[in-house]
C-alpha positions in Angstrom: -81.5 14.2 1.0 -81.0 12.2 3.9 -78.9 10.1 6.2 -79.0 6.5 6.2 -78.5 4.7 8.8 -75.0 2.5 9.6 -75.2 -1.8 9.3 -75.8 -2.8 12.5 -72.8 -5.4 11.6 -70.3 -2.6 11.9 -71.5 -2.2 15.8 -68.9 -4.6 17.0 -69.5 -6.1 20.3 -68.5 -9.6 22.4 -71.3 -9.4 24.6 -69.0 -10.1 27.6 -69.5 -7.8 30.6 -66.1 -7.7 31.2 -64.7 -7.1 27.6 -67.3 -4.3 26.6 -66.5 -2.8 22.8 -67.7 0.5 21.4 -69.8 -0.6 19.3 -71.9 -2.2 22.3 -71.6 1.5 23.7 -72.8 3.7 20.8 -76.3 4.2 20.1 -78.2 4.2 16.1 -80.0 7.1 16.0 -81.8 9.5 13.5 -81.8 13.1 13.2 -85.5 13.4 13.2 -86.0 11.9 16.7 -83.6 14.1 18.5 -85.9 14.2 21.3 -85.1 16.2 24.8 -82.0 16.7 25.9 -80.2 13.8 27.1 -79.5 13.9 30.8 -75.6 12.7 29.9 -73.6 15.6 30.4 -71.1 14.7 27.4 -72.6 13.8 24.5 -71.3 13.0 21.3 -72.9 12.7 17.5 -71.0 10.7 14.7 -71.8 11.4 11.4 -70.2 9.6 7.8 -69.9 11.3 4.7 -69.3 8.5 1.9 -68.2 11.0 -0.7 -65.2 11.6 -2.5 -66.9 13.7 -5.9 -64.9 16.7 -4.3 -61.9 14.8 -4.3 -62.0 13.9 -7.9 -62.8 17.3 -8.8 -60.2 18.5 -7.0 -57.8 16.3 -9.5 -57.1 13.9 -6.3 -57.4 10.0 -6.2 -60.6 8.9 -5.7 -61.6 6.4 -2.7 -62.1 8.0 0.3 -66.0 7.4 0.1 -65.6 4.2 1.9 -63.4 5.6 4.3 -66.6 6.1 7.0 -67.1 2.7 7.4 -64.2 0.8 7.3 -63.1 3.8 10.3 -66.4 3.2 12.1 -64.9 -0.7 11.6 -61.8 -0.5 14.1 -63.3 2.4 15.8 -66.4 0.0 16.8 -64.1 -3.2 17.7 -62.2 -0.5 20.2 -62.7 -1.0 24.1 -63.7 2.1 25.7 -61.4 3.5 28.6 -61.0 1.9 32.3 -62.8 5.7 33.9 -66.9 4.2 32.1 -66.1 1.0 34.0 -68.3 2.2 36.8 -71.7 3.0 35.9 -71.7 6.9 37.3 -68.9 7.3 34.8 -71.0 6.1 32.0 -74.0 7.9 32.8 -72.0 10.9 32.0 -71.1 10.0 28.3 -73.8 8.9 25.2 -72.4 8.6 21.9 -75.0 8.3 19.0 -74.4 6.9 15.4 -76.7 9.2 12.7 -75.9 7.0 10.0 -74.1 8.3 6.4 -75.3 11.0 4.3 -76.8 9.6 1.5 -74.7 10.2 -1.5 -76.4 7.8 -3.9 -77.4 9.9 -6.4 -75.8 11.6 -9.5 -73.4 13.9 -9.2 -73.9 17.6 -10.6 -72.2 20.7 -9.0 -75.6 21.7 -7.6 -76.1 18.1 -6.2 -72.8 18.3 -4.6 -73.8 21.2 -3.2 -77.0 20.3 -1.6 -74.9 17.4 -0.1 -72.7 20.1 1.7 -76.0 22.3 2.9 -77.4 19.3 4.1 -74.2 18.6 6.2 -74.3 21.9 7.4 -78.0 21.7 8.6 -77.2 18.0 10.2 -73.7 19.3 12.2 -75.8 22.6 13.2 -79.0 20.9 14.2 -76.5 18.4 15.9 -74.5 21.1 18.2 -78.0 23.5 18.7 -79.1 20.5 20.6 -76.0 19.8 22.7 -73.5 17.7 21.0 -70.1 17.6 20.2 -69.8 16.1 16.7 -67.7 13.7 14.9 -67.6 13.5 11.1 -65.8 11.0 9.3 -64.8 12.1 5.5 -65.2 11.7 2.4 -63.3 14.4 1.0 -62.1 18.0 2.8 -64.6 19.7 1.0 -67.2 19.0 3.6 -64.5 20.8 6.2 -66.8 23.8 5.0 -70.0 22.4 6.0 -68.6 21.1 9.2 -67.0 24.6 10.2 -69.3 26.7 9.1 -72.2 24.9 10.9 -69.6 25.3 14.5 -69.5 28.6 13.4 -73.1 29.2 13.4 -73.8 27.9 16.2 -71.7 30.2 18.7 -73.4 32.7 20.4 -72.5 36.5 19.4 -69.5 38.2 20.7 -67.8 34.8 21.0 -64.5 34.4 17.9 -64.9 30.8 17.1 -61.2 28.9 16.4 -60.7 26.6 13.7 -57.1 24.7 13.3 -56.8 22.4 10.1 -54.3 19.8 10.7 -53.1 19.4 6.7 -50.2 19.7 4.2 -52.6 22.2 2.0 -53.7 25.7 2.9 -57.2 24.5 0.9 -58.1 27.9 0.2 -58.7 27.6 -3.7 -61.3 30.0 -5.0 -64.4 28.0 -6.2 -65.0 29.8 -9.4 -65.2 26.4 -11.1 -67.0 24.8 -8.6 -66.5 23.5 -5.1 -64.5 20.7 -4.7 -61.9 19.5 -2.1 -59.4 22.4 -2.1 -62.1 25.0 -1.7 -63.5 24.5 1.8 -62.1 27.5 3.8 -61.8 30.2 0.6 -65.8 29.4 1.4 -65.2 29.6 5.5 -63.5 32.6 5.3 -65.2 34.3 3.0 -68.7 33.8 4.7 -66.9 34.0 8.3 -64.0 36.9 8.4 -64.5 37.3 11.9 -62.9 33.8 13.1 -59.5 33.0 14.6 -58.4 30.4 11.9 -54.6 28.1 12.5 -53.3 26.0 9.7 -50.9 23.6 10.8 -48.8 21.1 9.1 -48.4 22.9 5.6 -45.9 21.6 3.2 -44.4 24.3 0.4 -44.4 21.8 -2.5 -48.2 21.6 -1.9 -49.2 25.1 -1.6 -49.1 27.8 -4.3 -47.8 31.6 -3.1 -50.8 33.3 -4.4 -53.1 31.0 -1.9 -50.7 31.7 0.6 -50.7 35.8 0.8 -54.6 35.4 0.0 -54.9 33.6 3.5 -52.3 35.8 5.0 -54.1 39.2 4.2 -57.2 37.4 6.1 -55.3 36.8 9.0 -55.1 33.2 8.7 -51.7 31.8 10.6 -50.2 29.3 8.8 -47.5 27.1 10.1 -45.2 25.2 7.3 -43.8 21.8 8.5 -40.2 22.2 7.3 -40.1 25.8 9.0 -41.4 23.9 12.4 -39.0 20.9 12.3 -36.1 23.5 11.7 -36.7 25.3 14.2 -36.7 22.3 16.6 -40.6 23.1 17.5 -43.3 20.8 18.5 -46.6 21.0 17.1 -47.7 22.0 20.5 -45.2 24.8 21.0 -46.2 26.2 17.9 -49.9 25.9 19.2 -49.1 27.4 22.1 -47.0 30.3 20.6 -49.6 30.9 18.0 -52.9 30.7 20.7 -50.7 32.3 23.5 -52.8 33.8 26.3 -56.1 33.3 24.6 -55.4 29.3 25.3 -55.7 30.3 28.8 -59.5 30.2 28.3 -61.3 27.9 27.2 -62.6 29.2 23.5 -65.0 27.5 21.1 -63.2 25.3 18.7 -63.1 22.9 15.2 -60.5 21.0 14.4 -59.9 19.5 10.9 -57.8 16.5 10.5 -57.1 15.9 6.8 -55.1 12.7 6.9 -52.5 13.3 4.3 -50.9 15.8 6.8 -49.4 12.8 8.0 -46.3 11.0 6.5 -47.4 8.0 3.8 -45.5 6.1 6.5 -47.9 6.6 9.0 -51.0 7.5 6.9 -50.5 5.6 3.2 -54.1 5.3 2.7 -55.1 9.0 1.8 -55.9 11.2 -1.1 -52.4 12.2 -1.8 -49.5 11.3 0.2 -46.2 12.6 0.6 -43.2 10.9 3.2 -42.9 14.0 5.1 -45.9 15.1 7.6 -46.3 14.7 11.4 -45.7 11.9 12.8 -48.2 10.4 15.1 -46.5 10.7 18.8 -45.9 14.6 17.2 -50.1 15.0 16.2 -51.3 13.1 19.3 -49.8 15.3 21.7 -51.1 18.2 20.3 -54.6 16.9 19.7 -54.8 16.5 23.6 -53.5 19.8 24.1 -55.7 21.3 22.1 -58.6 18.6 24.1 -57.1 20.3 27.6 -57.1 23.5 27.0 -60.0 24.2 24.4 -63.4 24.0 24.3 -63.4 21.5 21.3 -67.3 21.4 19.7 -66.1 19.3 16.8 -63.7 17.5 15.0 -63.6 16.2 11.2 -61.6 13.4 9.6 -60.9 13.7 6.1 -59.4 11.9 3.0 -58.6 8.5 4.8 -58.7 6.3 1.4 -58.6 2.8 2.0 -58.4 1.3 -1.1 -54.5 3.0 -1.3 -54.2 2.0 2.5 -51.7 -0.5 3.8 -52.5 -3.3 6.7 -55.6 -0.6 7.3 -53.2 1.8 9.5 -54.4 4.7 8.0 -58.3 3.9 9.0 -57.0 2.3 12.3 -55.4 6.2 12.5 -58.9 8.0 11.9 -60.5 5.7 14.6 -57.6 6.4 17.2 -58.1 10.0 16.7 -61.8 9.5 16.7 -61.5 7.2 20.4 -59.0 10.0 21.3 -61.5 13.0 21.2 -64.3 11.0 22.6 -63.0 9.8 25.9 -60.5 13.1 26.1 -64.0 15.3 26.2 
């Protein structure tokens, strides 16, 4: 199983020196060229997984598969910030395209599992050789490969972080299979010794049995209502659930599942409900997290653009996307 790489039409440029895009900025690459070590001293790896079997499985609607390139579409046509202007600045940054995991072939529970270990072995090869990685979803059951590779990859005595921005807990046993609601029943199961946040939660989307299964793991789980009573920011909460360990800065993955956010700001996802953050709300603690963290990764799940509206939920993933790039 491979990766295949993105249409070079999606690399959007003007070719006007004064007007540079993105997509003028990133590089194609391949995973079997990795080479030495860039001399850039930020570098970033963008992955696509065009898969929404887990979705579907999961009972969820269907679509999301073509959610990495119509993101890589606005993210691409995006003008990078006024700091690469000069060329010292951009000397410091290379960002590399490795193409879409190649999810042409017939689904089966075992295929759709070799998909997620092939993931896994991408994202880890990925940070072993010095990147930060971005993967665009496809569906939240490749959270696990993408967490579990960050994971791997931290040197021992170091507890890795993982916050998952979502309105579901996603912590369904996978006794009939993995699928999208599984992904951190697998994390925490193969990794107990993490520090893992949920944030964003909504009751009428999370059952009481997955919630004391996560709780007697130590998971802390934040519910939406409970925040927005309580007159909290997602930052505060962030803050009052990280306290003095945000002082350093740890190893971290964040996962953004897009329906955390309201259908008003996110329509285009795999479910959608009118409550969720709102994007001023997520944003602010995104670059908190970008501050004061040592963020290794960050995934983007469940954008579905055939549910979307005017695109804003893809022009969402690719704002979060520019967001974590040029806040590294």
């Amino acid at each position: 199983m491979t990766f295949v790489p993105t249409p070079d039409s999606l690399f959007f440029g003007r070719g006007d020196k004064n007007d540079p895009r993105l997509g003028e900025l990133v590089k194609p690459a391949t995973l079997s060229k990795l080479g030495a070590p860039a001399a850039a001293s930020t570098k970033v790896a963008i992955l696509g997984y065009p898969d929404d079997d887990g979705i579907a499985l999961n009972g969820g609607r269907p679509g999301a598969k073509e959610a990495p390139a119509r993101i890589r579409q606005y993210l691409y046509k995006m003008t990078p910030p006024a700091i690469l202007a000069t060329h010292a600045e951009s000397q410091k940054l290379e960002l590399c395209d490795f193409g879409d995991l190649d999810c042409s072939s017939k689904t089966s529970p075992a295929e759709l599992a070799s998909r997620h270990e092939t993931a896994r072995e991408a994202v880890l090869k990925l940070l072993k050789n010095g990147f930060k990685t971005l993967t665009l979803g496809g569906g939240h059951d490749y959270g696990f490969p993408d967490a579990a590779a960050f994971c791997e990859s931290c040197r021992p005595g170091v507890r890795p972080l993982v916050i998952n921005f979502d309105a579901h807990l996603d912590v369904r046993p996978p006794d009939k299979g993995f699928h999208s609601g599984t992904p951190f029943h697998r994390l925490l199961t193969a990794f107990p010794e993490i520090d893992f946040l949920e944030l964003g939660l909504q009751s009428q989307c999370n059952s009481a049995a997955h919630l004391a299964w996560a709780h007697e793991r130590g998971v802390l789980a934040s519910f939406q209502e409970d925040r927005l009573a309580a007159g909290e920011s997602l930052t505060q909460v962030l803050h009052r659930f990280l306290g003095e360990s945000a002082l350093r800065a740890r190893p971290t993955f964040l996962s953004i599942d897009i329906d955390g956010f309201s259908s008003s700001i996110a329509p285009g996802a795999s479910q959608v409900w009118p409550t969720g953050f709102s994007a001023d709300d997520f944003f602010d603690a995104f670059s908190w997290c970008m501050r004061r963290l040592d963020v290794r990764g960050v995934g983007i799940y469940e954008v579905s653009p055939k549910f979307d509206v005017d695109d804003r939920t893809s022009r969402l993933a690719a704002l979060i996307a520019h967001r974590f790039m040029f806040q590294l």
